[in-house]
Residue, then its C-alpha position, 0 to 999 in steps of 0.5 A: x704800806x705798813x697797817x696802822x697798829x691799834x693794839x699793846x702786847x698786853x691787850x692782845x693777851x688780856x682779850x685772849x684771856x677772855x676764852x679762859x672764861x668761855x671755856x670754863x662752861x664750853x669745855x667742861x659743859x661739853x665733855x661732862x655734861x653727858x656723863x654727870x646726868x647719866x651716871x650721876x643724875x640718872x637719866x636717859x641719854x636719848x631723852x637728855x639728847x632730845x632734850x639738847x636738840x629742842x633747846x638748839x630751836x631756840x638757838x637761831x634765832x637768838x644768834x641773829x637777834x644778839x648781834x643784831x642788838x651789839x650792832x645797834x648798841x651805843x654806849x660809854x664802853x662800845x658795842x660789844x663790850x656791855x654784852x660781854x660783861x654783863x651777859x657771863x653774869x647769866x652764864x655763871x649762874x645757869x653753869x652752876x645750876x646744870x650741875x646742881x639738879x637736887x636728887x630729891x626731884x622727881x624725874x620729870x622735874x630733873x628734866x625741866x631742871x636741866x632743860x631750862x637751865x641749858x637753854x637759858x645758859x645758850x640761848x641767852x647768856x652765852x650767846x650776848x657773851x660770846x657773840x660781843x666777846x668775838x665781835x671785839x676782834x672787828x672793833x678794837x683793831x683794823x689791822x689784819x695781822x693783829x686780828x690774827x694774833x688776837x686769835x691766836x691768843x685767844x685759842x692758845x688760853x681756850x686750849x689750855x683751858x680745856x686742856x686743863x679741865x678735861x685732865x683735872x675735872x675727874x680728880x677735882x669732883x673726887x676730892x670736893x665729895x665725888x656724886x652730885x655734892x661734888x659735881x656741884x661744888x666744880x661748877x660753882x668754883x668754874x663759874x665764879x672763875x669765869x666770872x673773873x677772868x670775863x671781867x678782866x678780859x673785856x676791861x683790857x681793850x678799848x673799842x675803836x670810835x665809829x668813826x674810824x671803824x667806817x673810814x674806807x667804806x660806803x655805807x654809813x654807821x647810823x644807817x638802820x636795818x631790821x632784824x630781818x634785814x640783818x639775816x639776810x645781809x648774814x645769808x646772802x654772804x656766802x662765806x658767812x654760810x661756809x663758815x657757819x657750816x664749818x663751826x657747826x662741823x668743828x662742834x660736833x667734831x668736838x663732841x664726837x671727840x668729847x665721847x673719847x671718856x666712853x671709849x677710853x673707859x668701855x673699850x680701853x679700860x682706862x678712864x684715866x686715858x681721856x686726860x692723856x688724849x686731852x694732851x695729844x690733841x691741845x699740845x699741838x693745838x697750842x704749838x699751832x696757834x703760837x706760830x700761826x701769825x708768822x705761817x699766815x705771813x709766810x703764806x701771804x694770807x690764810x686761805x692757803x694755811x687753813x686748807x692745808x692744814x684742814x688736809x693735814x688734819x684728815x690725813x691724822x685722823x684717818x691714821x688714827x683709825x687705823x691705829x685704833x685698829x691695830x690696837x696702838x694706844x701710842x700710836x693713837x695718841x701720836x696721830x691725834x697729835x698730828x691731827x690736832x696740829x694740822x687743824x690749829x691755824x684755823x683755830x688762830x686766824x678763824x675770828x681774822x677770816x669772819x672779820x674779813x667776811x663781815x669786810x666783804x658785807x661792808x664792801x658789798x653791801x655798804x652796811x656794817x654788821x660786825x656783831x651780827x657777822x660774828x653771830x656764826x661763833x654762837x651759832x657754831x659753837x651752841x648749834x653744833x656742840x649742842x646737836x654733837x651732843x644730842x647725836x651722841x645721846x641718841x647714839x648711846x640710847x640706840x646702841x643700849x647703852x646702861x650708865x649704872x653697867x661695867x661692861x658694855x654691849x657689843x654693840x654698844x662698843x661698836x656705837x663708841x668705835x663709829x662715834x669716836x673715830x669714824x664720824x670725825x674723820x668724815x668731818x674733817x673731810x668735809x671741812x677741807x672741802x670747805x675750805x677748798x672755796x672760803x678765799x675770802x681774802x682775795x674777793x675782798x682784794x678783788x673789789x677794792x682793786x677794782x673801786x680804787x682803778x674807778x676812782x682813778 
C-alpha cells in the first residue's frame, strides 16, 4: 500500500533552503573561526580551544532542554516552527559579534568577548533554531520517502552553501578591507542572509495537526514528561546513542577536514587549494544526495545504503593518504571525491533514520518526542564541531604553531599531516562500525508486525 503524500515539490525545497541559512554560521563559523582569531585577532590557538570545550559543558544540557521546550509548545504555527523562526534572530547577532571582537580590547577582554558570544550563538540560539529546524522533518510529513527527500534537499543547499563560503570567503574578506574591518563586514552580510533565507524556509511547510502525528500509536499527545523524563526516553533508545556518536564523529571529522586551510597553505604552499578541496568534497556530496532518495529505494531502505557508503568512504580516505604521501595533489583531490561521495547518502537520508528513531521511542515507549529526538543534530553538530575545534586548538598549540610565521616547524607540519589525513580516516572507520548496527528500520518493522499479528 502506497504512503499517504503530505508535501509539494516546492515545500520539500523551500525546507531544504532552510540549511542555506544554518550553514551561513556553521560552514563559515567552522572553517574560519580559528584562522581569524589567530592570524587576525591574536590569540592563543590552545587558549581559544580551551576556550571552545568550556563552552561545549553548556551544550548538553541546552540540547535536551530545547527539545524537550518544542515538544511541549503549542502554538498557531506548530511546535517547531516559533523556534526556527525566532531563535536565528539570536544567531544573526552573536555570528556577527564573533567576528567583530574591537582590537582596542585588552587581551583578556577579546576572550570574554569571543567566549560569550560563542557560547550564546550555540548554546542558545543555534540550538532552538537548528533542533526545531530538524524536528520539521517528523512534523510536516509522515511519509518515509518524503523525509528522505527533505533531507536530501536539505544537505544539497548545506553543501552548496558550504561550498560556496569555503571558495569565496578569503577573496570576499579582501575586498570588504581585508584585517578585522573585513571579517566583519562578511559576517554581518552572512548573518542578514541567513536571516532571510531562515524566515523564508520555516514559512514554506505547515506542520501536521497532533492529531494525525499520533494516529498509529499508543501513547497520547497531551501526556507530560519532565525534563529528566525526556533524557532518559533519549538514553534508553540505542539507536538515538549511535546516532549521537556518529554526528559528533561527523563534526570533528569536519573539523579535522576544515584544517585543510593550514595545510594547504604550511605544507602545500597554496591557500588557494582550500577552495579546490572544498569542490572535490561538495560536488560529490551533491551528486550523492540528488540520487540518494531513488538508491534507498533501490536498496529497499537505508540501512544497506549508509553502511555502504560509509565503507566507501573509508576506503577514499585511506587512498588519500597515500596519495598525500606520494606527493599527488591530483590524485588527493580525486580520492577526496570518492570519499565524500561514498559518505553522502547518509547526509540525505540521516534526518528519515532520526525520524524512524524518534518512531521506535513512540513504539516503544508510547510517548512522543520528535523535537527532543532531534536534539542529537545540535548535539552532534555543536558538541562535535565544537571539540574538533578545540582539539585542533590544542593540537596547533602543542605542535608550536605561530599565526604571525611564514613558515612552520617541522613539527608542527607534521601535527597538520596527522590532523588533516590521519584522524579522519580513523573517523570514518569508526563510523562504519556504527553503522554496522543502526538498523533501525527493521526494529520498528519487528514491532509493528508483531502488535499487528496480536491484534489479529
Amino acid at each position: 500500500m502506497e504512503e499517504k503524500k503530505y508535501l509539494k515539490w516546492y515545500n520539500k525545497v523551500g525546507y531544504g533552503a532552510g540549511d542555506i541559512a544554518g550553514n551561513v554560521v556553521y560552514a563559515f563559523l567552522s572553517s574560519f573561526v580559528m584562522i581569524y582569531l589567530t592570524n587576525t585577532v591574536g590569540l592563543n590557538a590552545g587558549i581559544v580551544g580551551t576556550l571552545i570545550a568550556v563552552s561545549k559543558l553548556f551544550d548538553g544540557i541546552t540540547d535536551i532542554f530545547f527539545g524537550s521546550m518544542i515538544d511541549k509548545t503549542k502554538s498557531r504555527m506548530g511546535k517547531a516552527k516559533p523556534w526556527m523562526l525566532y531563535g536565528y534572530i539570536g544567531c544573526a547577532v552573536t555570528l556577527a559579534a564573533i567576528f567583530a571582537i574591537p582590537a582596542n580590547l585588552g587581551q583578556f577582554a577579546q576572550y570574554a568577548w569571543f567566549f560569550i558570544a560563542y557560547t550564546l550563538l550555540n548554546a542558545v540560539f543555534y540550538t532552538a533554531n537548528n533542533i526545531a529546524y530538524s524536528a520539521l522533518t517528523a512534523l510536516v510529513t509522515k511519509n518515509s520517502k518524503e523525509r528522505v527527500e527533505m533531507g536530501s534537499w536539505r544537505f544539497i543547499f548545506a553543501f552548496s552553501t558550504s561550498l560556496l563560503i569555503q571558495s569565496i570567503t578569503v577573496g570576499f574578506v579582501t575586498k570588504m578591507g581585508g584585517g578585522a574591518a573585513g571579517w566583519r563586514a562578511v559576517a554581518v552580510i552572512y548573518a542578514i542572509i541567513g536571516l532571510i533565507v531562515n524566515t523564508i524556509s520555516a514559512l514554506s511547510v505547515k506542520e501536521l495537526p497532533e492529531e494525525e502525528l499520533n494516529e498509529g500509536g499508543s501513547g497520547t499527545a497531551d501526556e507530560k514528561y519532565s525534563l529528566i523524563d525526556a533524557a532518559k526516553l533519549l538514553f534508553s533508545n540505542k539507536y538515538y546513542i549511535m546516532i549521537c556518536a556518529t554526528y559528533i564523529l561527523q563534526q570533528i571529522y569536519t573539523a579535522m577536514i576544515n584544517m585543510g586551510i593550514y595545510y594547504m597553505t604550511y605544507i602545500l604552499l597554496n591557500e588557494n587549494l582550500f577552495a579546490a578541496f572544498s569542490w572535490a568534497v561538495n560536488i560529490p556530496l551533491i551528486l550523492a544526495l540528488i540520487i540518494t532518495p531513488s538508491l534507498v529505494t533501490k536498496m529497499k531502505g537505508m540501512y544497506k545504503l549508509n553502511l555502504t557508503g560509509y565503507i566507501i568512504g573509508t576506503i577514499g580516505r585511506a587512498l588519500v593518504v597515500a596519495a598525500a604521501y606520494l606527493g599527488s595533489v591530483p590524485l588527493m583531490l580525486l580520492f577526496t571525491g570518492i570519499a565524500a561521495f561514498g559518505m553522502g547518502p547518509w547526509q540525505g537520508d540521516m534526518n528519515a533514520v532520526i525520524a524512524a528513531c524518534s518512531e521506535y521511542t513512540y513504539l516503544t515507549k508510547g510517548k512522543r518526542v520528535d523535537g527532543t529526538m532531534y536534539s542529537c543534530t545540535s548535539l552532534g553538530v555543536k558538541l562535535g564541531g565544537g571539540l574538533g575545534t578545540a582539539i585542533a586548538g590544542w593540537m596547533l598549540a602543542f605542535s608550536g604553531f605561530d599565526g604571525t610565521a611564514v613558515v612552520q616547524s617541522a613539527s608542527c607540519l607534521n601535527m597538520l599531516q596527522i590532523m588533516y589525513l590521519w584522524i579522519p580516516v580513523v573517523i570514518t572507520l569508526i563510523i562504519a562500525l556504527i553503522m554496522s548496527r543502526m538498523d533501525v528500520e527493521a526494529a520498528n518493522a519487528k514491532i509493528t508486525a508483531a502488535r499487528n499479528k496480536l491484534l489479529q
